[in-house]
N, CA and C atoms as a LAMMPS dump frame, in Angstrom:
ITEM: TIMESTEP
0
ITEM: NUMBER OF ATOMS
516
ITEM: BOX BOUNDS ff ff ff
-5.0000000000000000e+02 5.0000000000000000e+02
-5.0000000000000000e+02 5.0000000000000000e+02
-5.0000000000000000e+02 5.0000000000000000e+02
ITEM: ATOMS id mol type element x y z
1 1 1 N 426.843 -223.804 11.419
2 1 2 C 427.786 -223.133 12.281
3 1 3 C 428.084 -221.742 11.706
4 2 1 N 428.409 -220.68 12.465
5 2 2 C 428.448 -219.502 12.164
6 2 3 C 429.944 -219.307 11.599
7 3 1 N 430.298 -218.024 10.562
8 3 2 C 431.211 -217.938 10.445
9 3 3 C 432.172 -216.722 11.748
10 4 1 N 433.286 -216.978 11.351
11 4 2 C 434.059 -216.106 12.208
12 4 3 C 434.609 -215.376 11.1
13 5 1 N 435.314 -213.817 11.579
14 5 2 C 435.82 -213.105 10.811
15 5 3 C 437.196 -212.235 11.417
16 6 1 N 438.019 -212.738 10.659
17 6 2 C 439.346 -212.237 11.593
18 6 3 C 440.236 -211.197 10.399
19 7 1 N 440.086 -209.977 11.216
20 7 2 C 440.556 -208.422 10.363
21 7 3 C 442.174 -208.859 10.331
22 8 1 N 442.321 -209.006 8.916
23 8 2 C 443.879 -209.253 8.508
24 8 3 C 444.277 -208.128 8.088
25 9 1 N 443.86 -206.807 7.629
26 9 2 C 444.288 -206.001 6.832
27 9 3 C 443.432 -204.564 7.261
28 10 1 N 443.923 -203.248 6.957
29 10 2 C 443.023 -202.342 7.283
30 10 3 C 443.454 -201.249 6.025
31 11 1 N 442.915 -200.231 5.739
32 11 2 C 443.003 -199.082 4.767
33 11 3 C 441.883 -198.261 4.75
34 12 1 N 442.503 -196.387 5.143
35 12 2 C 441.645 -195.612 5.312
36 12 3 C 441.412 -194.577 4.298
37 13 1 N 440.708 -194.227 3.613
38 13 2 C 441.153 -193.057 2.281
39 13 3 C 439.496 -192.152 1.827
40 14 1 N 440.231 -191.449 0.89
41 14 2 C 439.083 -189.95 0.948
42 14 3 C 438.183 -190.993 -0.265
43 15 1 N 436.814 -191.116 -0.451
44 15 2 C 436.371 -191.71 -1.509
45 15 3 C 436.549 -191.624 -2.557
46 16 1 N 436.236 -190.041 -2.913
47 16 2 C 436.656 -189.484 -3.886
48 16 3 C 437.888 -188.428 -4.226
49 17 1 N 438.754 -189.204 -3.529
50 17 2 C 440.224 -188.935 -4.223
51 17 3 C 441.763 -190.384 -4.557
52 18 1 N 441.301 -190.581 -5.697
53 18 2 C 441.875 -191.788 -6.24
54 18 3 C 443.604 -191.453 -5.389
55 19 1 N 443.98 -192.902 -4.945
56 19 2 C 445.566 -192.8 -4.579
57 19 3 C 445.231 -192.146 -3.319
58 20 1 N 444.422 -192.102 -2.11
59 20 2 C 444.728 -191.377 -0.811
60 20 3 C 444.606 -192.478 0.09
61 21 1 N 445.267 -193.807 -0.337
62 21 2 C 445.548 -195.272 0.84
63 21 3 C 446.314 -194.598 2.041
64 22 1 N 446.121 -195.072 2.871
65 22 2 C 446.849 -195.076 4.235
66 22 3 C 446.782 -196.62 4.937
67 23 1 N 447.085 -197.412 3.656
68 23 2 C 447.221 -198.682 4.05
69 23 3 C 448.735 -198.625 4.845
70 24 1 N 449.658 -198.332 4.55
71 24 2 C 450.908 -198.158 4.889
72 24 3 C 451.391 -197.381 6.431
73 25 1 N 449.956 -196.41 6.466
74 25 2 C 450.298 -195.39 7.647
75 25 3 C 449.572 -196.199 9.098
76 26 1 N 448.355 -196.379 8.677
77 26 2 C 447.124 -197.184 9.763
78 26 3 C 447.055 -198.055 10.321
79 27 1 N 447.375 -197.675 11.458
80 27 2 C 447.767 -199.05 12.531
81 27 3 C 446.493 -199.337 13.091
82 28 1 N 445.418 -198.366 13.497
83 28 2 C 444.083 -198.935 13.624
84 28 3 C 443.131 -197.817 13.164
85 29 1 N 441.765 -198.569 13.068
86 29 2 C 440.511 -197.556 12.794
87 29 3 C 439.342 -198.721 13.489
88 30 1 N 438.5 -197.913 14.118
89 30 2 C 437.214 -198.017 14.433
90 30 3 C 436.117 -197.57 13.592
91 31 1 N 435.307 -198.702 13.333
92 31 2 C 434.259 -197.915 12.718
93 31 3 C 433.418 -197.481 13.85
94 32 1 N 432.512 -196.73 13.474
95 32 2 C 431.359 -196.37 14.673
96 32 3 C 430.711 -197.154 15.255
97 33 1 N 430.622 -197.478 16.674
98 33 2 C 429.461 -198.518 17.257
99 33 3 C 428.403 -197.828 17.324
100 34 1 N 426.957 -198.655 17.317
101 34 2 C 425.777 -198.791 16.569
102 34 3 C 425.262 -198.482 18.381
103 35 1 N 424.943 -197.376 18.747
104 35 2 C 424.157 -197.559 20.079
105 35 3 C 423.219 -196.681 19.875
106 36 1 N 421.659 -197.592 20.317
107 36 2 C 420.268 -197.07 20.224
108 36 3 C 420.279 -196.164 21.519
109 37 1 N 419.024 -194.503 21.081
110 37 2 C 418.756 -193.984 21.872
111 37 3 C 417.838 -194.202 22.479
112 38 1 N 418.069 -194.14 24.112
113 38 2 C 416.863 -194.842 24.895
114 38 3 C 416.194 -193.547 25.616
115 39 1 N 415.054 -193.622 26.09
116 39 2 C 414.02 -192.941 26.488
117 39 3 C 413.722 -193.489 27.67
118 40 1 N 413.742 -193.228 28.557
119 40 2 C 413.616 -193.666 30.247
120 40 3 C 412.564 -193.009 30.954
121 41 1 N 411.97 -193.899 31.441
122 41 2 C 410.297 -193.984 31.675
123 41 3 C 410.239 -194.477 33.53
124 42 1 N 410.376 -193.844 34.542
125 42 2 C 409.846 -194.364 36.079
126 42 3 C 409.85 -193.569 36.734
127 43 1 N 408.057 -194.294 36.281
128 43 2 C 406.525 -193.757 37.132
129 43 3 C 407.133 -193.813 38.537
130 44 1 N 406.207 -192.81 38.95
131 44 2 C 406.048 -192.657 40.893
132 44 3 C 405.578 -193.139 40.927
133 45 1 N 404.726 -194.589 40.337
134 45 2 C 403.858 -195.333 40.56
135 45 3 C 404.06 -196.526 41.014
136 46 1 N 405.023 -197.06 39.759
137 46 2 C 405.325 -197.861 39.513
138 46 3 C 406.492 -198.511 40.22
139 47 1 N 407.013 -199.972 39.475
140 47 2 C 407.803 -200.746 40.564
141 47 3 C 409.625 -201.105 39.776
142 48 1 N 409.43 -200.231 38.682
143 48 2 C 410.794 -200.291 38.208
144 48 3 C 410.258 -199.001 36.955
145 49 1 N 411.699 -198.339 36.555
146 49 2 C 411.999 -197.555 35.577
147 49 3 C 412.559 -198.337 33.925
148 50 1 N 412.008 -198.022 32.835
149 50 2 C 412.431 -198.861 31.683
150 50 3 C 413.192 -197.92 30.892
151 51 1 N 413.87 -198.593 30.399
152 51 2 C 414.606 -197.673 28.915
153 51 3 C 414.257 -198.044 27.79
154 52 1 N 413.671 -197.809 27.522
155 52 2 C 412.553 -197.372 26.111
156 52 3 C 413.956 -197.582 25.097
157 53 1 N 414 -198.746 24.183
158 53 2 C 414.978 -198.232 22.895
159 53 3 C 413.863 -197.781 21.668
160 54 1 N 414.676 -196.351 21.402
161 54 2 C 413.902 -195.401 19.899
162 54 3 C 415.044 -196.088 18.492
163 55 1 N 413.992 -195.773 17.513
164 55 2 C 414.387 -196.346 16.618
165 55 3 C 415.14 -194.835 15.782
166 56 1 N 416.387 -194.248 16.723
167 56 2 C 417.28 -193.149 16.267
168 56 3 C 418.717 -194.11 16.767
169 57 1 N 419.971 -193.722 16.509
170 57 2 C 420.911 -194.425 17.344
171 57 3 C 421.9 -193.017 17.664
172 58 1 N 422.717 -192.372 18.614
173 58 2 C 423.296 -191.114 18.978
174 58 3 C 424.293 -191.096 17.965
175 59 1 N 424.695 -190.071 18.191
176 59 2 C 425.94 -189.398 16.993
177 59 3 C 427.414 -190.412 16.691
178 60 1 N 427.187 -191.292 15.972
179 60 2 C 428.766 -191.697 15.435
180 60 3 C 429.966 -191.189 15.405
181 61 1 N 431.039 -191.876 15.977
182 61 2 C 432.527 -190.956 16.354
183 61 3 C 433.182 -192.217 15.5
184 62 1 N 433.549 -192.104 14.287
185 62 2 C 434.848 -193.264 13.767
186 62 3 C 436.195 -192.315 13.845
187 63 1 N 437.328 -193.523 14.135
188 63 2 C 438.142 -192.594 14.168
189 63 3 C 439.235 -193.69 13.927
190 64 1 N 440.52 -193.4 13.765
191 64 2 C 441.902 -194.352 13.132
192 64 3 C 443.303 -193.493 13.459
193 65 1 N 443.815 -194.223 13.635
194 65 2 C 445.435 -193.949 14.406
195 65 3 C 446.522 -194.079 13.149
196 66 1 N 447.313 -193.543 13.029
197 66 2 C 448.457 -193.808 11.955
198 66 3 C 450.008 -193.553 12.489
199 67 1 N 450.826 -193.915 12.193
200 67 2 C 452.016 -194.048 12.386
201 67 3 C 452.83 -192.676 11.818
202 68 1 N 453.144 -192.04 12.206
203 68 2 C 453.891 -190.769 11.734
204 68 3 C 452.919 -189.562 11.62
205 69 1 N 453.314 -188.328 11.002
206 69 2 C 452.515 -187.26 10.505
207 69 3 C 451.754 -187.56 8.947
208 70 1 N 450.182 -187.569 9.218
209 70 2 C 449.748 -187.727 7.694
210 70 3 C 449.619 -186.244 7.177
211 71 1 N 450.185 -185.778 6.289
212 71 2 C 450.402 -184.201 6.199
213 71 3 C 448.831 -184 5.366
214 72 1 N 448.662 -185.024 4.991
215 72 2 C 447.14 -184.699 3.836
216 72 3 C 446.206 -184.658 4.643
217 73 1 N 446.224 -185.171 6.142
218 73 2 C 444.537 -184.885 6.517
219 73 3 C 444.174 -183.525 7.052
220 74 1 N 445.708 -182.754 7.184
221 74 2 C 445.528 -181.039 7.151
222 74 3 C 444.587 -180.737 5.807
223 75 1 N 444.662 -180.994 5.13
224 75 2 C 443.899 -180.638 3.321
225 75 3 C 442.447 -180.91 4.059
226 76 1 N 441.337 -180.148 4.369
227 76 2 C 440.33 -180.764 4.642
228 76 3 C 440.166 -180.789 6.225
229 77 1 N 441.163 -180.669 6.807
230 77 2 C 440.625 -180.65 8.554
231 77 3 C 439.579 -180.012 9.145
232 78 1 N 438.945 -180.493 9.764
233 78 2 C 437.34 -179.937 9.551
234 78 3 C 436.089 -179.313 9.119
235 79 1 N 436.67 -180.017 7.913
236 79 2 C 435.329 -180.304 6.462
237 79 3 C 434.759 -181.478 6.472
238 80 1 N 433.69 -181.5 6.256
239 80 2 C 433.099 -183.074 5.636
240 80 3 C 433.428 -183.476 4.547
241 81 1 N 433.928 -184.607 4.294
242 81 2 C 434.274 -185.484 3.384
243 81 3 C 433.607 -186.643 3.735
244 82 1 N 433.746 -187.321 2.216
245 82 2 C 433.394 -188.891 2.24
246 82 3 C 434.373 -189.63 2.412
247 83 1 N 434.458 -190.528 3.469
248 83 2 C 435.57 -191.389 3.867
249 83 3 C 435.205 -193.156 3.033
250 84 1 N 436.567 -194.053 3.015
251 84 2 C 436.12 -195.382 3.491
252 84 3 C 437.252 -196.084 4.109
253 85 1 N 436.534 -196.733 5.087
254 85 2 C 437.649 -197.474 6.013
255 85 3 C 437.215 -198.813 5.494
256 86 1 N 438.227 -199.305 4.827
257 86 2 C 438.478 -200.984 4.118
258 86 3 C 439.063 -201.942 5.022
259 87 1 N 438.332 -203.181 5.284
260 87 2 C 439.021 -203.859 6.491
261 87 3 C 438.872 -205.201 5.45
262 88 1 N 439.95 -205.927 5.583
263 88 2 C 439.909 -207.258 4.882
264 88 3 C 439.887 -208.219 5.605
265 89 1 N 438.534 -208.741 5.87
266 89 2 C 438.811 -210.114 6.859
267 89 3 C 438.325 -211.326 6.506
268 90 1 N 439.156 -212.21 6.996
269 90 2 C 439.534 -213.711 7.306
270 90 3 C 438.769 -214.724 7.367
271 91 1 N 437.666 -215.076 6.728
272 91 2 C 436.427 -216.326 7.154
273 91 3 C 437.201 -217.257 7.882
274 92 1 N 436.364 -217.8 9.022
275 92 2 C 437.335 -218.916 9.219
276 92 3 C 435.76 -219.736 9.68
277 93 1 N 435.766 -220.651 9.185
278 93 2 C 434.706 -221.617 9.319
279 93 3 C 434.809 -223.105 8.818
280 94 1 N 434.247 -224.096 9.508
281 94 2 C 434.785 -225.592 8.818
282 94 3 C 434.695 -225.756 7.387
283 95 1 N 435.342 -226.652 6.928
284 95 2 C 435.815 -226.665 5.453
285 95 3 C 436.363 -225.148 4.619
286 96 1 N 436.948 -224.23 5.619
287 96 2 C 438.015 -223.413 5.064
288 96 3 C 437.056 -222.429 4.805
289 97 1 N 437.408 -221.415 4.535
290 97 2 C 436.143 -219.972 3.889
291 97 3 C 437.435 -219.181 2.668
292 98 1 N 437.155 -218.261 3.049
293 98 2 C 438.18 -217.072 1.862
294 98 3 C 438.471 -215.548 2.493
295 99 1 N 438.907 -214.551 2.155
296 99 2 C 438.53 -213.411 2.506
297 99 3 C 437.661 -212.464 1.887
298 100 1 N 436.672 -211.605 2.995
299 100 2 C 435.661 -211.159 2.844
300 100 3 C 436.248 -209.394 2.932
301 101 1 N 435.808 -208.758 1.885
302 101 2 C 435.93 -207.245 1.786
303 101 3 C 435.011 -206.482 3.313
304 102 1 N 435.442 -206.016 3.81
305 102 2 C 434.357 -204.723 4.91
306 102 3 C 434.558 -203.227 4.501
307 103 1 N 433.619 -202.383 4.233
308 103 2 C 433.682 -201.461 3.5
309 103 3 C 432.863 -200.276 4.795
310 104 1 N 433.01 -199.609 5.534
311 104 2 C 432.563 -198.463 6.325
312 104 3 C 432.65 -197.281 5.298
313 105 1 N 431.654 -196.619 5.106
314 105 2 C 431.544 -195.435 4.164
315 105 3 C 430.624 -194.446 5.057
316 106 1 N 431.767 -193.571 5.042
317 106 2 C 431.288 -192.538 6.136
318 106 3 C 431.421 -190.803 5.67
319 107 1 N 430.378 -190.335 6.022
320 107 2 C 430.383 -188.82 5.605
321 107 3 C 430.776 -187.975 6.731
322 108 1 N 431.432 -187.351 7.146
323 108 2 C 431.485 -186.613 8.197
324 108 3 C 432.972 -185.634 8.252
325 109 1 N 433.423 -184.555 9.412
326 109 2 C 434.624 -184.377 9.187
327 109 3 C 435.711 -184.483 10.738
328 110 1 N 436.951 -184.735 9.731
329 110 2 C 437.493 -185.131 10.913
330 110 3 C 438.009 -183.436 11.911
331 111 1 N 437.082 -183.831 13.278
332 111 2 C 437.322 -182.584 14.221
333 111 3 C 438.771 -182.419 14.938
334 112 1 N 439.303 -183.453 15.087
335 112 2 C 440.266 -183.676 16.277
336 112 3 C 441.301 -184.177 15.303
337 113 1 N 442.573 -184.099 15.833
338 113 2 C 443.675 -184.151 15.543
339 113 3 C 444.817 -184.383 16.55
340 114 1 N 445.009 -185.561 17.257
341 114 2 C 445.711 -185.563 18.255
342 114 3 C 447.08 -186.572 18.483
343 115 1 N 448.438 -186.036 18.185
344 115 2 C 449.201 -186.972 18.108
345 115 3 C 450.012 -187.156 19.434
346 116 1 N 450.287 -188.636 19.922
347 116 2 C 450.793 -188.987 20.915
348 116 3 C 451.897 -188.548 21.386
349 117 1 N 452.257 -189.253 22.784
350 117 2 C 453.736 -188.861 23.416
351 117 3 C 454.746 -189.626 21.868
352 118 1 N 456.038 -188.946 21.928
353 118 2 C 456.797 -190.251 20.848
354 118 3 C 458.519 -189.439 21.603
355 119 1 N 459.154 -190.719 21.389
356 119 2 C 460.655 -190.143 21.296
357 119 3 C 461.225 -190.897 19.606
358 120 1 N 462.48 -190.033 19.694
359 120 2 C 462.986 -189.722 18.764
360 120 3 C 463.382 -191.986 18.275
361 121 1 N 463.158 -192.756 18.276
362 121 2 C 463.302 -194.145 18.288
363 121 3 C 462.083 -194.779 18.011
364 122 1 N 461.199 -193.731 18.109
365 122 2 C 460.013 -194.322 17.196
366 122 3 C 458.774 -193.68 16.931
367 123 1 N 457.757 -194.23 15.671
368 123 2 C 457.151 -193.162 14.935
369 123 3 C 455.811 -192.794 15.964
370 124 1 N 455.645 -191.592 15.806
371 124 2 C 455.101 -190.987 16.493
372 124 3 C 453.669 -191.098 16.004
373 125 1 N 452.142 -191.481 16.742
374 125 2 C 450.824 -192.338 16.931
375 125 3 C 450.303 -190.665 16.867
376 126 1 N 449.468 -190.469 15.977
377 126 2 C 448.634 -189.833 15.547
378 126 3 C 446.732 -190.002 15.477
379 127 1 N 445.937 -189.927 16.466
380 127 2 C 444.982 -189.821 16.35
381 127 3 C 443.603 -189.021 15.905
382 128 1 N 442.742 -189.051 14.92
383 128 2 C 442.178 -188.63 13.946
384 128 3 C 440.426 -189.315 14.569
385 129 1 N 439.582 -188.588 14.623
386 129 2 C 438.366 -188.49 15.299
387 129 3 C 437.257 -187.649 14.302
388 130 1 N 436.308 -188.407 14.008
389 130 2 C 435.542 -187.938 13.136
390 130 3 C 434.476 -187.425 13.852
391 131 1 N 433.212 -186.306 13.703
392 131 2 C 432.282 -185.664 13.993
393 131 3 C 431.815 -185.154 12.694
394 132 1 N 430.037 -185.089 13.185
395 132 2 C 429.58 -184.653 12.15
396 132 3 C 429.135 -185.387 10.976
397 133 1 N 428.964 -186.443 11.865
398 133 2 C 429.086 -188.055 10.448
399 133 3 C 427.452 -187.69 10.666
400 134 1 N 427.188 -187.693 8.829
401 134 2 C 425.377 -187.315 8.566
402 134 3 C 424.738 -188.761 8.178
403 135 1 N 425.984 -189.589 7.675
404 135 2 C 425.891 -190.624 6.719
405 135 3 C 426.874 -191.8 7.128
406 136 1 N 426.832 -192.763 7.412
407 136 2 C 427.286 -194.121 7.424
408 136 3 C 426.676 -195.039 6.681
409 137 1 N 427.362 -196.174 6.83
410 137 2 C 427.248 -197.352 5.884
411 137 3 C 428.254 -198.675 6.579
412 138 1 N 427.953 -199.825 6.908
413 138 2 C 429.009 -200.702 6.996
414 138 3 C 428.626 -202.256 6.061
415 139 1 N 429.705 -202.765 5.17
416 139 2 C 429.289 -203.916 4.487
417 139 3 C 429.773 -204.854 4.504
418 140 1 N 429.905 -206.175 5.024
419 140 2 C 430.457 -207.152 4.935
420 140 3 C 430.541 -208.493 3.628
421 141 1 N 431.449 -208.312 2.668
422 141 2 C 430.839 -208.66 1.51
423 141 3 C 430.077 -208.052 0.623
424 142 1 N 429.116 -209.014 0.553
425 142 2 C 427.76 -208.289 -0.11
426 142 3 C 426.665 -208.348 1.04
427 143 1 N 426.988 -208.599 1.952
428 143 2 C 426.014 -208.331 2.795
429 143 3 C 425.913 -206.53 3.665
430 144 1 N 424.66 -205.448 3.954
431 144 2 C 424.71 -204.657 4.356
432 144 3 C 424.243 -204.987 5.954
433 145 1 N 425.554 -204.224 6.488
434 145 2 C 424.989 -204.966 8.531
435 145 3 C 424.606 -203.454 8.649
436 146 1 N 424.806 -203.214 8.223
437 146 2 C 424.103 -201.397 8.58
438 146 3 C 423.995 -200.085 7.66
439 147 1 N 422.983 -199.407 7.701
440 147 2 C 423.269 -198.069 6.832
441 147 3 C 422.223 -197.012 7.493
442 148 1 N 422.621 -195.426 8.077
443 148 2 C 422.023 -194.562 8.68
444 148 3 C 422.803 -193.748 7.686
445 149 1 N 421.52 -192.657 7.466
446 149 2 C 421.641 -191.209 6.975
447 149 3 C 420.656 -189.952 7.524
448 150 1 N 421.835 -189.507 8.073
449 150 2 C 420.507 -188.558 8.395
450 150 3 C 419.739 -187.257 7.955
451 151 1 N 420.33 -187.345 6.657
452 151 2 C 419.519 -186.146 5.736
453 151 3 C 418.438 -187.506 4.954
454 152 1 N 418.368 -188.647 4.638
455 152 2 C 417.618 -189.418 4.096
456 152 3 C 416.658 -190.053 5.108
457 153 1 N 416.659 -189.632 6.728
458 153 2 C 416.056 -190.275 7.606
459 153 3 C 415.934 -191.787 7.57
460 154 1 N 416.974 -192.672 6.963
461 154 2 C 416.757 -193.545 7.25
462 154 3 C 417.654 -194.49 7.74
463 155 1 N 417.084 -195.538 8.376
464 155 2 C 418.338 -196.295 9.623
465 155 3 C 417.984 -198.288 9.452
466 156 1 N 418.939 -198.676 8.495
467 156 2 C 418.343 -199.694 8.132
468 156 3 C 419.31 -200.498 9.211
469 157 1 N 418.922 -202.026 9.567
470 157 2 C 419.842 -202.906 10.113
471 157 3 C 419.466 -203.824 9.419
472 158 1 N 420.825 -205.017 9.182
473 158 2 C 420.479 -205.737 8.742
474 158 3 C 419.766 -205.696 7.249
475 159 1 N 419.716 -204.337 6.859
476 159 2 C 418.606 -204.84 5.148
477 159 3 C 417.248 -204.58 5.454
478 160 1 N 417.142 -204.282 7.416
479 160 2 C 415.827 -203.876 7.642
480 160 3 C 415.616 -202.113 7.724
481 161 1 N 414.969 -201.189 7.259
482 161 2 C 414.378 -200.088 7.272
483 161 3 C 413.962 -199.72 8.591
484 162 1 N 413.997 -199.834 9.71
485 162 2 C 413.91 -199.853 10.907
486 162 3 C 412.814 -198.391 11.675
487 163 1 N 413.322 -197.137 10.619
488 163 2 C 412.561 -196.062 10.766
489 163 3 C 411.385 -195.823 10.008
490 164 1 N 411.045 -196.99 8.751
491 164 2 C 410.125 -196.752 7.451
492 164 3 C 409.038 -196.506 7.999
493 165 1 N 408.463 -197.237 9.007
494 165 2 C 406.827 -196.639 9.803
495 165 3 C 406.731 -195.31 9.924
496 166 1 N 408.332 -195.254 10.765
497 166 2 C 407.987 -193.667 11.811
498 166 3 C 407.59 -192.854 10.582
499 167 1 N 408.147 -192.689 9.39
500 167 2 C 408.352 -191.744 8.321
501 167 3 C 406.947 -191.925 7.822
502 168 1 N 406.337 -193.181 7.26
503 168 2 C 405.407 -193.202 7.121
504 168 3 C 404.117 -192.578 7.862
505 169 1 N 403.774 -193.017 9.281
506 169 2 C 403.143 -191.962 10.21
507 169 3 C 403.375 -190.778 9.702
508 170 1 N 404.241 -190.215 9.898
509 170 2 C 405.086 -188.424 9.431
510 170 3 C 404.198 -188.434 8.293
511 171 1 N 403.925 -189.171 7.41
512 171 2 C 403.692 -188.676 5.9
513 171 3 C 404.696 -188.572 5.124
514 172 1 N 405.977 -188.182 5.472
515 172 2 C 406.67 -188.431 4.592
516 172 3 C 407.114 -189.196 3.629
């Protein structure tokens, strides 16, 4: 039976700057969804059009909401930095499980900066939108469910290398 995984906990911070938790501020974060670029193919000939999936996936947008003004993500507003969004979740599977670390490690900078309607009775929802991500990573445990870079050309799933042919062909 498969396990289930239920996000008990979240925390967003600069990699390399010790002490920049926003466990306290972060009410949510998305990591990037994983969508392949397709190539669409229908012939005048033919009796249907296909979408070709390429082994590239389009530009990653992660992004996370916080509760009040984070005055530090001015330090850096549209620069690239190395991010990680820490999600702590929940095994839940027969005979009990434990909790499992999720680790999103992301290069990119945050473009957008957009904080919500708020009245004075409560804290005001701040949204934060990343662009420019060259580099991702997502880990569950010790397991890797994904890693794309795109100065290293490579786009693994699963632990699989997914682009290693194309590069190979290339010569590279």
């Amino acid at each position: 039976m498969l396990s289930q995984y239920l996000l008990a906990a979240v925390d967003v911070r600069r990699a390399l700057q010790p002490g920049s938790t926003r466990g306290g501020l972060v009410t949510k974060c998305a990591i990037p969804g994983i969508k392949f670029v397709n190539s669409e193919h229908n012939p005048g000939g033919g009796v249907m059009a296909v979408n070709f999936v390429q082994p590239r996936i389009e530009a990653p947008e992660p992004k996370f909401e916080v509760k009040g003004i984070d005055t530090d993500i001015f330090g850096g507003l549209g620069q690239v930095d190395r991010w990680v969004f820490a999600g702590a979740y929940r095994e839940k599977k027969p005979g009990g499980g434990g909790v499992v670390p999720g680790r999103c490690i992301i290069e990119g900078a945050i473009s957008a900066w957009e904080p919500d309607e708020s009245d004075p009775t409560e804290f005001q929802g701040c949204n934060h939108t990343f662009t420019e991500v060259t580099h991702c990573e997502f880990h569950l445990g010790d397991h890797e469910l994904f890693y794309v870079d795109h100065y290293e050309r490579v786009l693994r799933v699963n632990g699989v290398d997914i682009f290693d042919d194309i590069r190979r062909a290339l010569g590279a």
